[in-house]
Structures are given as structure tokens and as C-alpha cells.
C-alpha positions as a printed Julia matrix, in Angstrom:
223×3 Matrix{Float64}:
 -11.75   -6.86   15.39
 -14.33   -4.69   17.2
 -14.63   -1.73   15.17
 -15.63   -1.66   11.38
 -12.5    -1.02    9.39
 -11.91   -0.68    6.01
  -8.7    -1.6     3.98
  -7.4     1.08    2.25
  -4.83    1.02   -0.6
  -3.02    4.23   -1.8
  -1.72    3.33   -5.39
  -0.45    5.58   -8.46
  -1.52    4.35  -11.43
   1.01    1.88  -13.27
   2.07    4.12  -15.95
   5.23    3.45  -17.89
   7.8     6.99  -16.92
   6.07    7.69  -13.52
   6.31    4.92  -11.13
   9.02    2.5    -9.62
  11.63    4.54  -10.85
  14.58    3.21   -9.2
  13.62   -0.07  -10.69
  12.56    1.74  -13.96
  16.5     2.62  -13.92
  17.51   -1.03  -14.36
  14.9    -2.82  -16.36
  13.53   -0.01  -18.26
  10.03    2.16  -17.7
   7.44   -0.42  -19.28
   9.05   -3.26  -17.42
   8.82   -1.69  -14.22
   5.6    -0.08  -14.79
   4.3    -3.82  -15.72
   5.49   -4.89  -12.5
   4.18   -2.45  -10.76
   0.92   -2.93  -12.28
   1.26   -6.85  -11.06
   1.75   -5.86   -7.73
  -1.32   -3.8    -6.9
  -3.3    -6.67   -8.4
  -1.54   -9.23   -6.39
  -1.83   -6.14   -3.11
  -5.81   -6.24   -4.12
  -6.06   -9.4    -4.05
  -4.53  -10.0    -0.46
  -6.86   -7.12    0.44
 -10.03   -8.87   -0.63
  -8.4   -12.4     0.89
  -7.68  -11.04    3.76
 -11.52   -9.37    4.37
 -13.83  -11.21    2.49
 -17.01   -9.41    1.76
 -15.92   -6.42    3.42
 -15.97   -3.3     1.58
 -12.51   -2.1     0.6
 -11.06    1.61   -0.99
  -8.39    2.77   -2.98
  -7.02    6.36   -2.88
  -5.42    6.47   -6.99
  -3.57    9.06   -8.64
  -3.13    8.95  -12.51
  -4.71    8.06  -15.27
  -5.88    4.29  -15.24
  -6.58    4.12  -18.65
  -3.17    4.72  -19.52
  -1.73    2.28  -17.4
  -0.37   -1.39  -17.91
  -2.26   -4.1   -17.19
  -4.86   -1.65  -17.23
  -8.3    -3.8   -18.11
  -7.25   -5.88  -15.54
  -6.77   -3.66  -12.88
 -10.35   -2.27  -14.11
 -12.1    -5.14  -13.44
  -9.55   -5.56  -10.3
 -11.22   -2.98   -8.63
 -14.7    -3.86   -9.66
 -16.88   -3.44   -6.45
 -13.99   -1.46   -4.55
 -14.66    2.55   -3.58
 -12.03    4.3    -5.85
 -11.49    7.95   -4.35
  -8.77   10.54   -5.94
  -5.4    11.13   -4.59
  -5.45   14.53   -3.05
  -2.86   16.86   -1.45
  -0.15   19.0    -2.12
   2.23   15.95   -0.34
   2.16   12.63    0.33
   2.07   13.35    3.83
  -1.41   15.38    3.22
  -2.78   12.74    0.61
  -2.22   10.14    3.25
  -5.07   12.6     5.7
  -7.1    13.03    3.25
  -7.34    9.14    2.07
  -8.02    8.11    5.65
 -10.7    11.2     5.65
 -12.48    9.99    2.34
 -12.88    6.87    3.67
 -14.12    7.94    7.13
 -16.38   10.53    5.44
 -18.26    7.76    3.32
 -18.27    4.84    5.32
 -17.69    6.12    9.37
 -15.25    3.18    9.62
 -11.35    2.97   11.18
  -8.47    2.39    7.93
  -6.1     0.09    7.83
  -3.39    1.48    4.52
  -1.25    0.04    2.44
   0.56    1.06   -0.74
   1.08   -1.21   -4.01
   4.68   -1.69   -2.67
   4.8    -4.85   -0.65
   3.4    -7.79   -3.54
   4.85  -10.62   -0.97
   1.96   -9.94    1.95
   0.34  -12.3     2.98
  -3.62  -12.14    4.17
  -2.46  -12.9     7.7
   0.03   -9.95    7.71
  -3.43   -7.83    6.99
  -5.19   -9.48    9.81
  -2.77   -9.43   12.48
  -2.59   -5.91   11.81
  -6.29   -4.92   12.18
  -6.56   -6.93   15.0
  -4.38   -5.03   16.66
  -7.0    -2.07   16.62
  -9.55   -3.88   18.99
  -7.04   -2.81   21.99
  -5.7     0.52   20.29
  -6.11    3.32   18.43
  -3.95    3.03   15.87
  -1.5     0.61   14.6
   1.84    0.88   12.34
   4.25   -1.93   10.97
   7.8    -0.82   10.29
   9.54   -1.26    6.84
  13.23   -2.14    6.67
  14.36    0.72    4.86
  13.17    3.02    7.56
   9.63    4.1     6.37
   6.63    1.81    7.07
   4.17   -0.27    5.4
   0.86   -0.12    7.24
  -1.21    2.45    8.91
  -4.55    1.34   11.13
  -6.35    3.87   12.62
  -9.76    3.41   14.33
 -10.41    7.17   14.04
  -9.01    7.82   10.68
  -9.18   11.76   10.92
  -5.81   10.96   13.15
  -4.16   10.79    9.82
  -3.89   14.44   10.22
  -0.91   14.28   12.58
   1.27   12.81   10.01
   1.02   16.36    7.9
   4.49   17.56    9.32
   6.77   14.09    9.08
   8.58   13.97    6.51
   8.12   10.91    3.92
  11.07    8.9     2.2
  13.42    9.42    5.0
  15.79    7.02    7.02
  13.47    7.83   10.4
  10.19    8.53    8.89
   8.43    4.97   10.26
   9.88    6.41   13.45
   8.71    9.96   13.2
   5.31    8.71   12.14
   5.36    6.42   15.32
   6.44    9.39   17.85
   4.42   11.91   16.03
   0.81    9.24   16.43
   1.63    8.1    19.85
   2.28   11.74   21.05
  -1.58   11.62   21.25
  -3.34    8.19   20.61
  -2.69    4.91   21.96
  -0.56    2.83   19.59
   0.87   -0.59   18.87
   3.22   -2.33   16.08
   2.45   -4.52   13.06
   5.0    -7.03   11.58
   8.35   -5.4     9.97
   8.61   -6.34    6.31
  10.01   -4.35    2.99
   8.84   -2.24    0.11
  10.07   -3.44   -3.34
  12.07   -0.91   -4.75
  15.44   -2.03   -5.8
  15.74   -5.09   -7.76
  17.43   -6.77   -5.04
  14.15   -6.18   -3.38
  12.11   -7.08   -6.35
  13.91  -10.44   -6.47
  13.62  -11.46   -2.68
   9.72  -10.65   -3.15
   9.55  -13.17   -6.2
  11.06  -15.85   -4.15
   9.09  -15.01   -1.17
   5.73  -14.91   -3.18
   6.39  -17.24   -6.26
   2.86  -17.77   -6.26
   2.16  -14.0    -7.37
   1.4   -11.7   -10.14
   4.73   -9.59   -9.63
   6.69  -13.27   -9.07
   5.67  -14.38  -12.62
   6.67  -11.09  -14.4
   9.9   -10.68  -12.42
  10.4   -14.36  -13.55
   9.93  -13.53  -17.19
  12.45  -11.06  -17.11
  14.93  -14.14  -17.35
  13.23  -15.11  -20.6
  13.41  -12.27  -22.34
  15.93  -12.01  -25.46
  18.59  -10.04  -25.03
């Protein structure tokens, strides 16, 4: 890697009613907000793995406090810059993460969400090295959207503002829309957890994780 870049994650806050919903559907709002909660420790922690002594960000919307897990995400994010969410869309709080980040540090981004608990540090640095030959870099996600954004100029967020997110092409809108004017490249394809089919492919691919252990537990419980 050439350029400074920072590792950005984009997280809501694990609250019980407003996240993983389509898991939320199947093993009930505090389950899934628990294992949400477990996966942005376990994304943090392949963050800080992946970059050691680097400075890292999070872009967070909700309340923190209120969240499971929530001490320990506190003293998760000890030492990492914690900017708010902000943006009308999730298209425009995407630009304005990458233009917090720029603004305070003058670095190039490299974004994830709290989605993908099974990375793996190398995943990380594969992609970022990626930006010593290009502008920006994106890795695909199976369900059509994708996973990770690396931009060396991170105002370049901006020409995401008109894709639309959640859609069967958006990974490939986002790609046609970015390398309409930068030079870009591809990251690894992997998958969001969103589904518990998904949810239990990422505890066998990560049994070592936070989100492995509580998916595990679920067995356990009485029913």
C-alpha cells in the first residue's frame, strides 16, 4: 500500500427492533440484534487485525447506549474515530462517511459494513492493496450488492449518490457508475449475512467468531 488509508466501518447500532430484520423475522428482535452486535465486534476486530496500529473510523447511526452488547462494543471502539451517520440515504451517508474521514485524516477509505462477521484480515488486505495501482477498489457480494469500497480519493464517494442501494444490480451500478470516471479494480466476492441460511454458513465458515458462538447458542436455547 502506497497511500495512507484508513478502514472505515459503517454500522447501525445493534438495537433490538431496528436492525437485521429479515433475521429478526425468524429468531426474534433481541436475538438478532445480539448477533448483530457480535458481528461488528468480530468486523472490528478483523479491522484492527488486519491494520495494526493504524488509525481506523466508524460512521454509526443509533443510539449505542441502547444497544446489545453495548459496554463491549464501547470499549470495542476505544481508540477508533466514531463520526455520525449522515444523509437523507444510504447512498448519501456512504459520501459523507468517506468525506468525514478524508476531512480529518487526508487519507484514501477502504468500507465495510457490520454484515460480513466471516472476513478474514487477508480479505482486508488484499483489498487495500489493490489501491497502490488504482483509484478505487470494490468486491462484489453474492446477492448482487457489494461488500467493500476503497477509494484513494474518498470525495469519489460522491458518484454513488444516484445508484440505487439493496438492488439485484447495485454492486454493478456502483462499479459502472465509479469506473465511468476513476480507474478501478475488484476485491474478492463474498456474502452479507442476512438470512439465516446466511447466518449459518458464516458460523461454520468463522467458528472461531463472536457471531459463530451466539448463532451456536441458538441450538441451546429451551424451547
Amino acid at each position: 500500500m502506497n497511500a495512507p488509508i484508513v478502514a472505515l466501518v459503517l454500522a447501525k447500532a445493534p438495537v433490538a427492533g431496528a436492525v437485521k430484520t429479515r433475521l429478526a423475522a425468524d429468531v426474534g428482535d433481541q436475538v438478532a440484534a445480539d448477533l448483530a452486535a457480535a458481528a461488528l465486534l468480530d468486523t472490528l476486530d478483523v479491522v484492527e487485525e488486519a491494520f495494526p496500529g493504524q488509525q481506523h473510523a466508524i460512521a454509526l447511526v443509533g443510539d449505542l447506549a441502547a444497544a446489545e452488547r453495548a459496554e463491549e462494543l464501547v470499549a470495542g471502539l476505544a481508540g477508533w474515530t466514531v463520526f455520525p451517520q449522515r444523509g437523507d440515504t444510504f447512498a448519501e451517508r456512504i459520501g459523507q462517511a468517506h468525506h468525514d474521514v478524508h476531512d480529518a485524516t487526508g487519507a484514501g477509505t477502504l468500507q465495510i459494513g457490520m454484515d460480513t462477521p466471516h472476513l478474514v484480515p487477508t480479505m482486508l488486505q488484499e483489498a487495500a492493496d489493490a489501491l497502490a495501482d488504482h483509484e478505487g477498489v470494490l468486491g462484489l457480494a453474492e446477492d448482487g450488492g457489494w461488500w467493500v469500497l476503497g477509494l484513494t480519493c474518498p470525495t469519489d464517494a460522491t458518484l454513488l449518490h444516484d445508484v440505487p442501494t439493496s438492488a439485484a444490480d447495485t454492486g454493478e451500478r456502483t462499479m459502472a457508475a465509479l469506473a465511468a470516471s476513476i480507474a478501478m479494480t475488484t476485491a474478492a466476492t463474498t456474502y452479507d449475512v442476512d438470512t439465516t441460511t446466511e447466518a449459518a454458513r458464516a458460523a461454520l465458515d468463522a467458528p472461531q467468531t463472536r457471531f459463530a458462538a451466539a448463532w451456536r447458542a441458538l441450538d441451546r436455547r429451551p424451547r
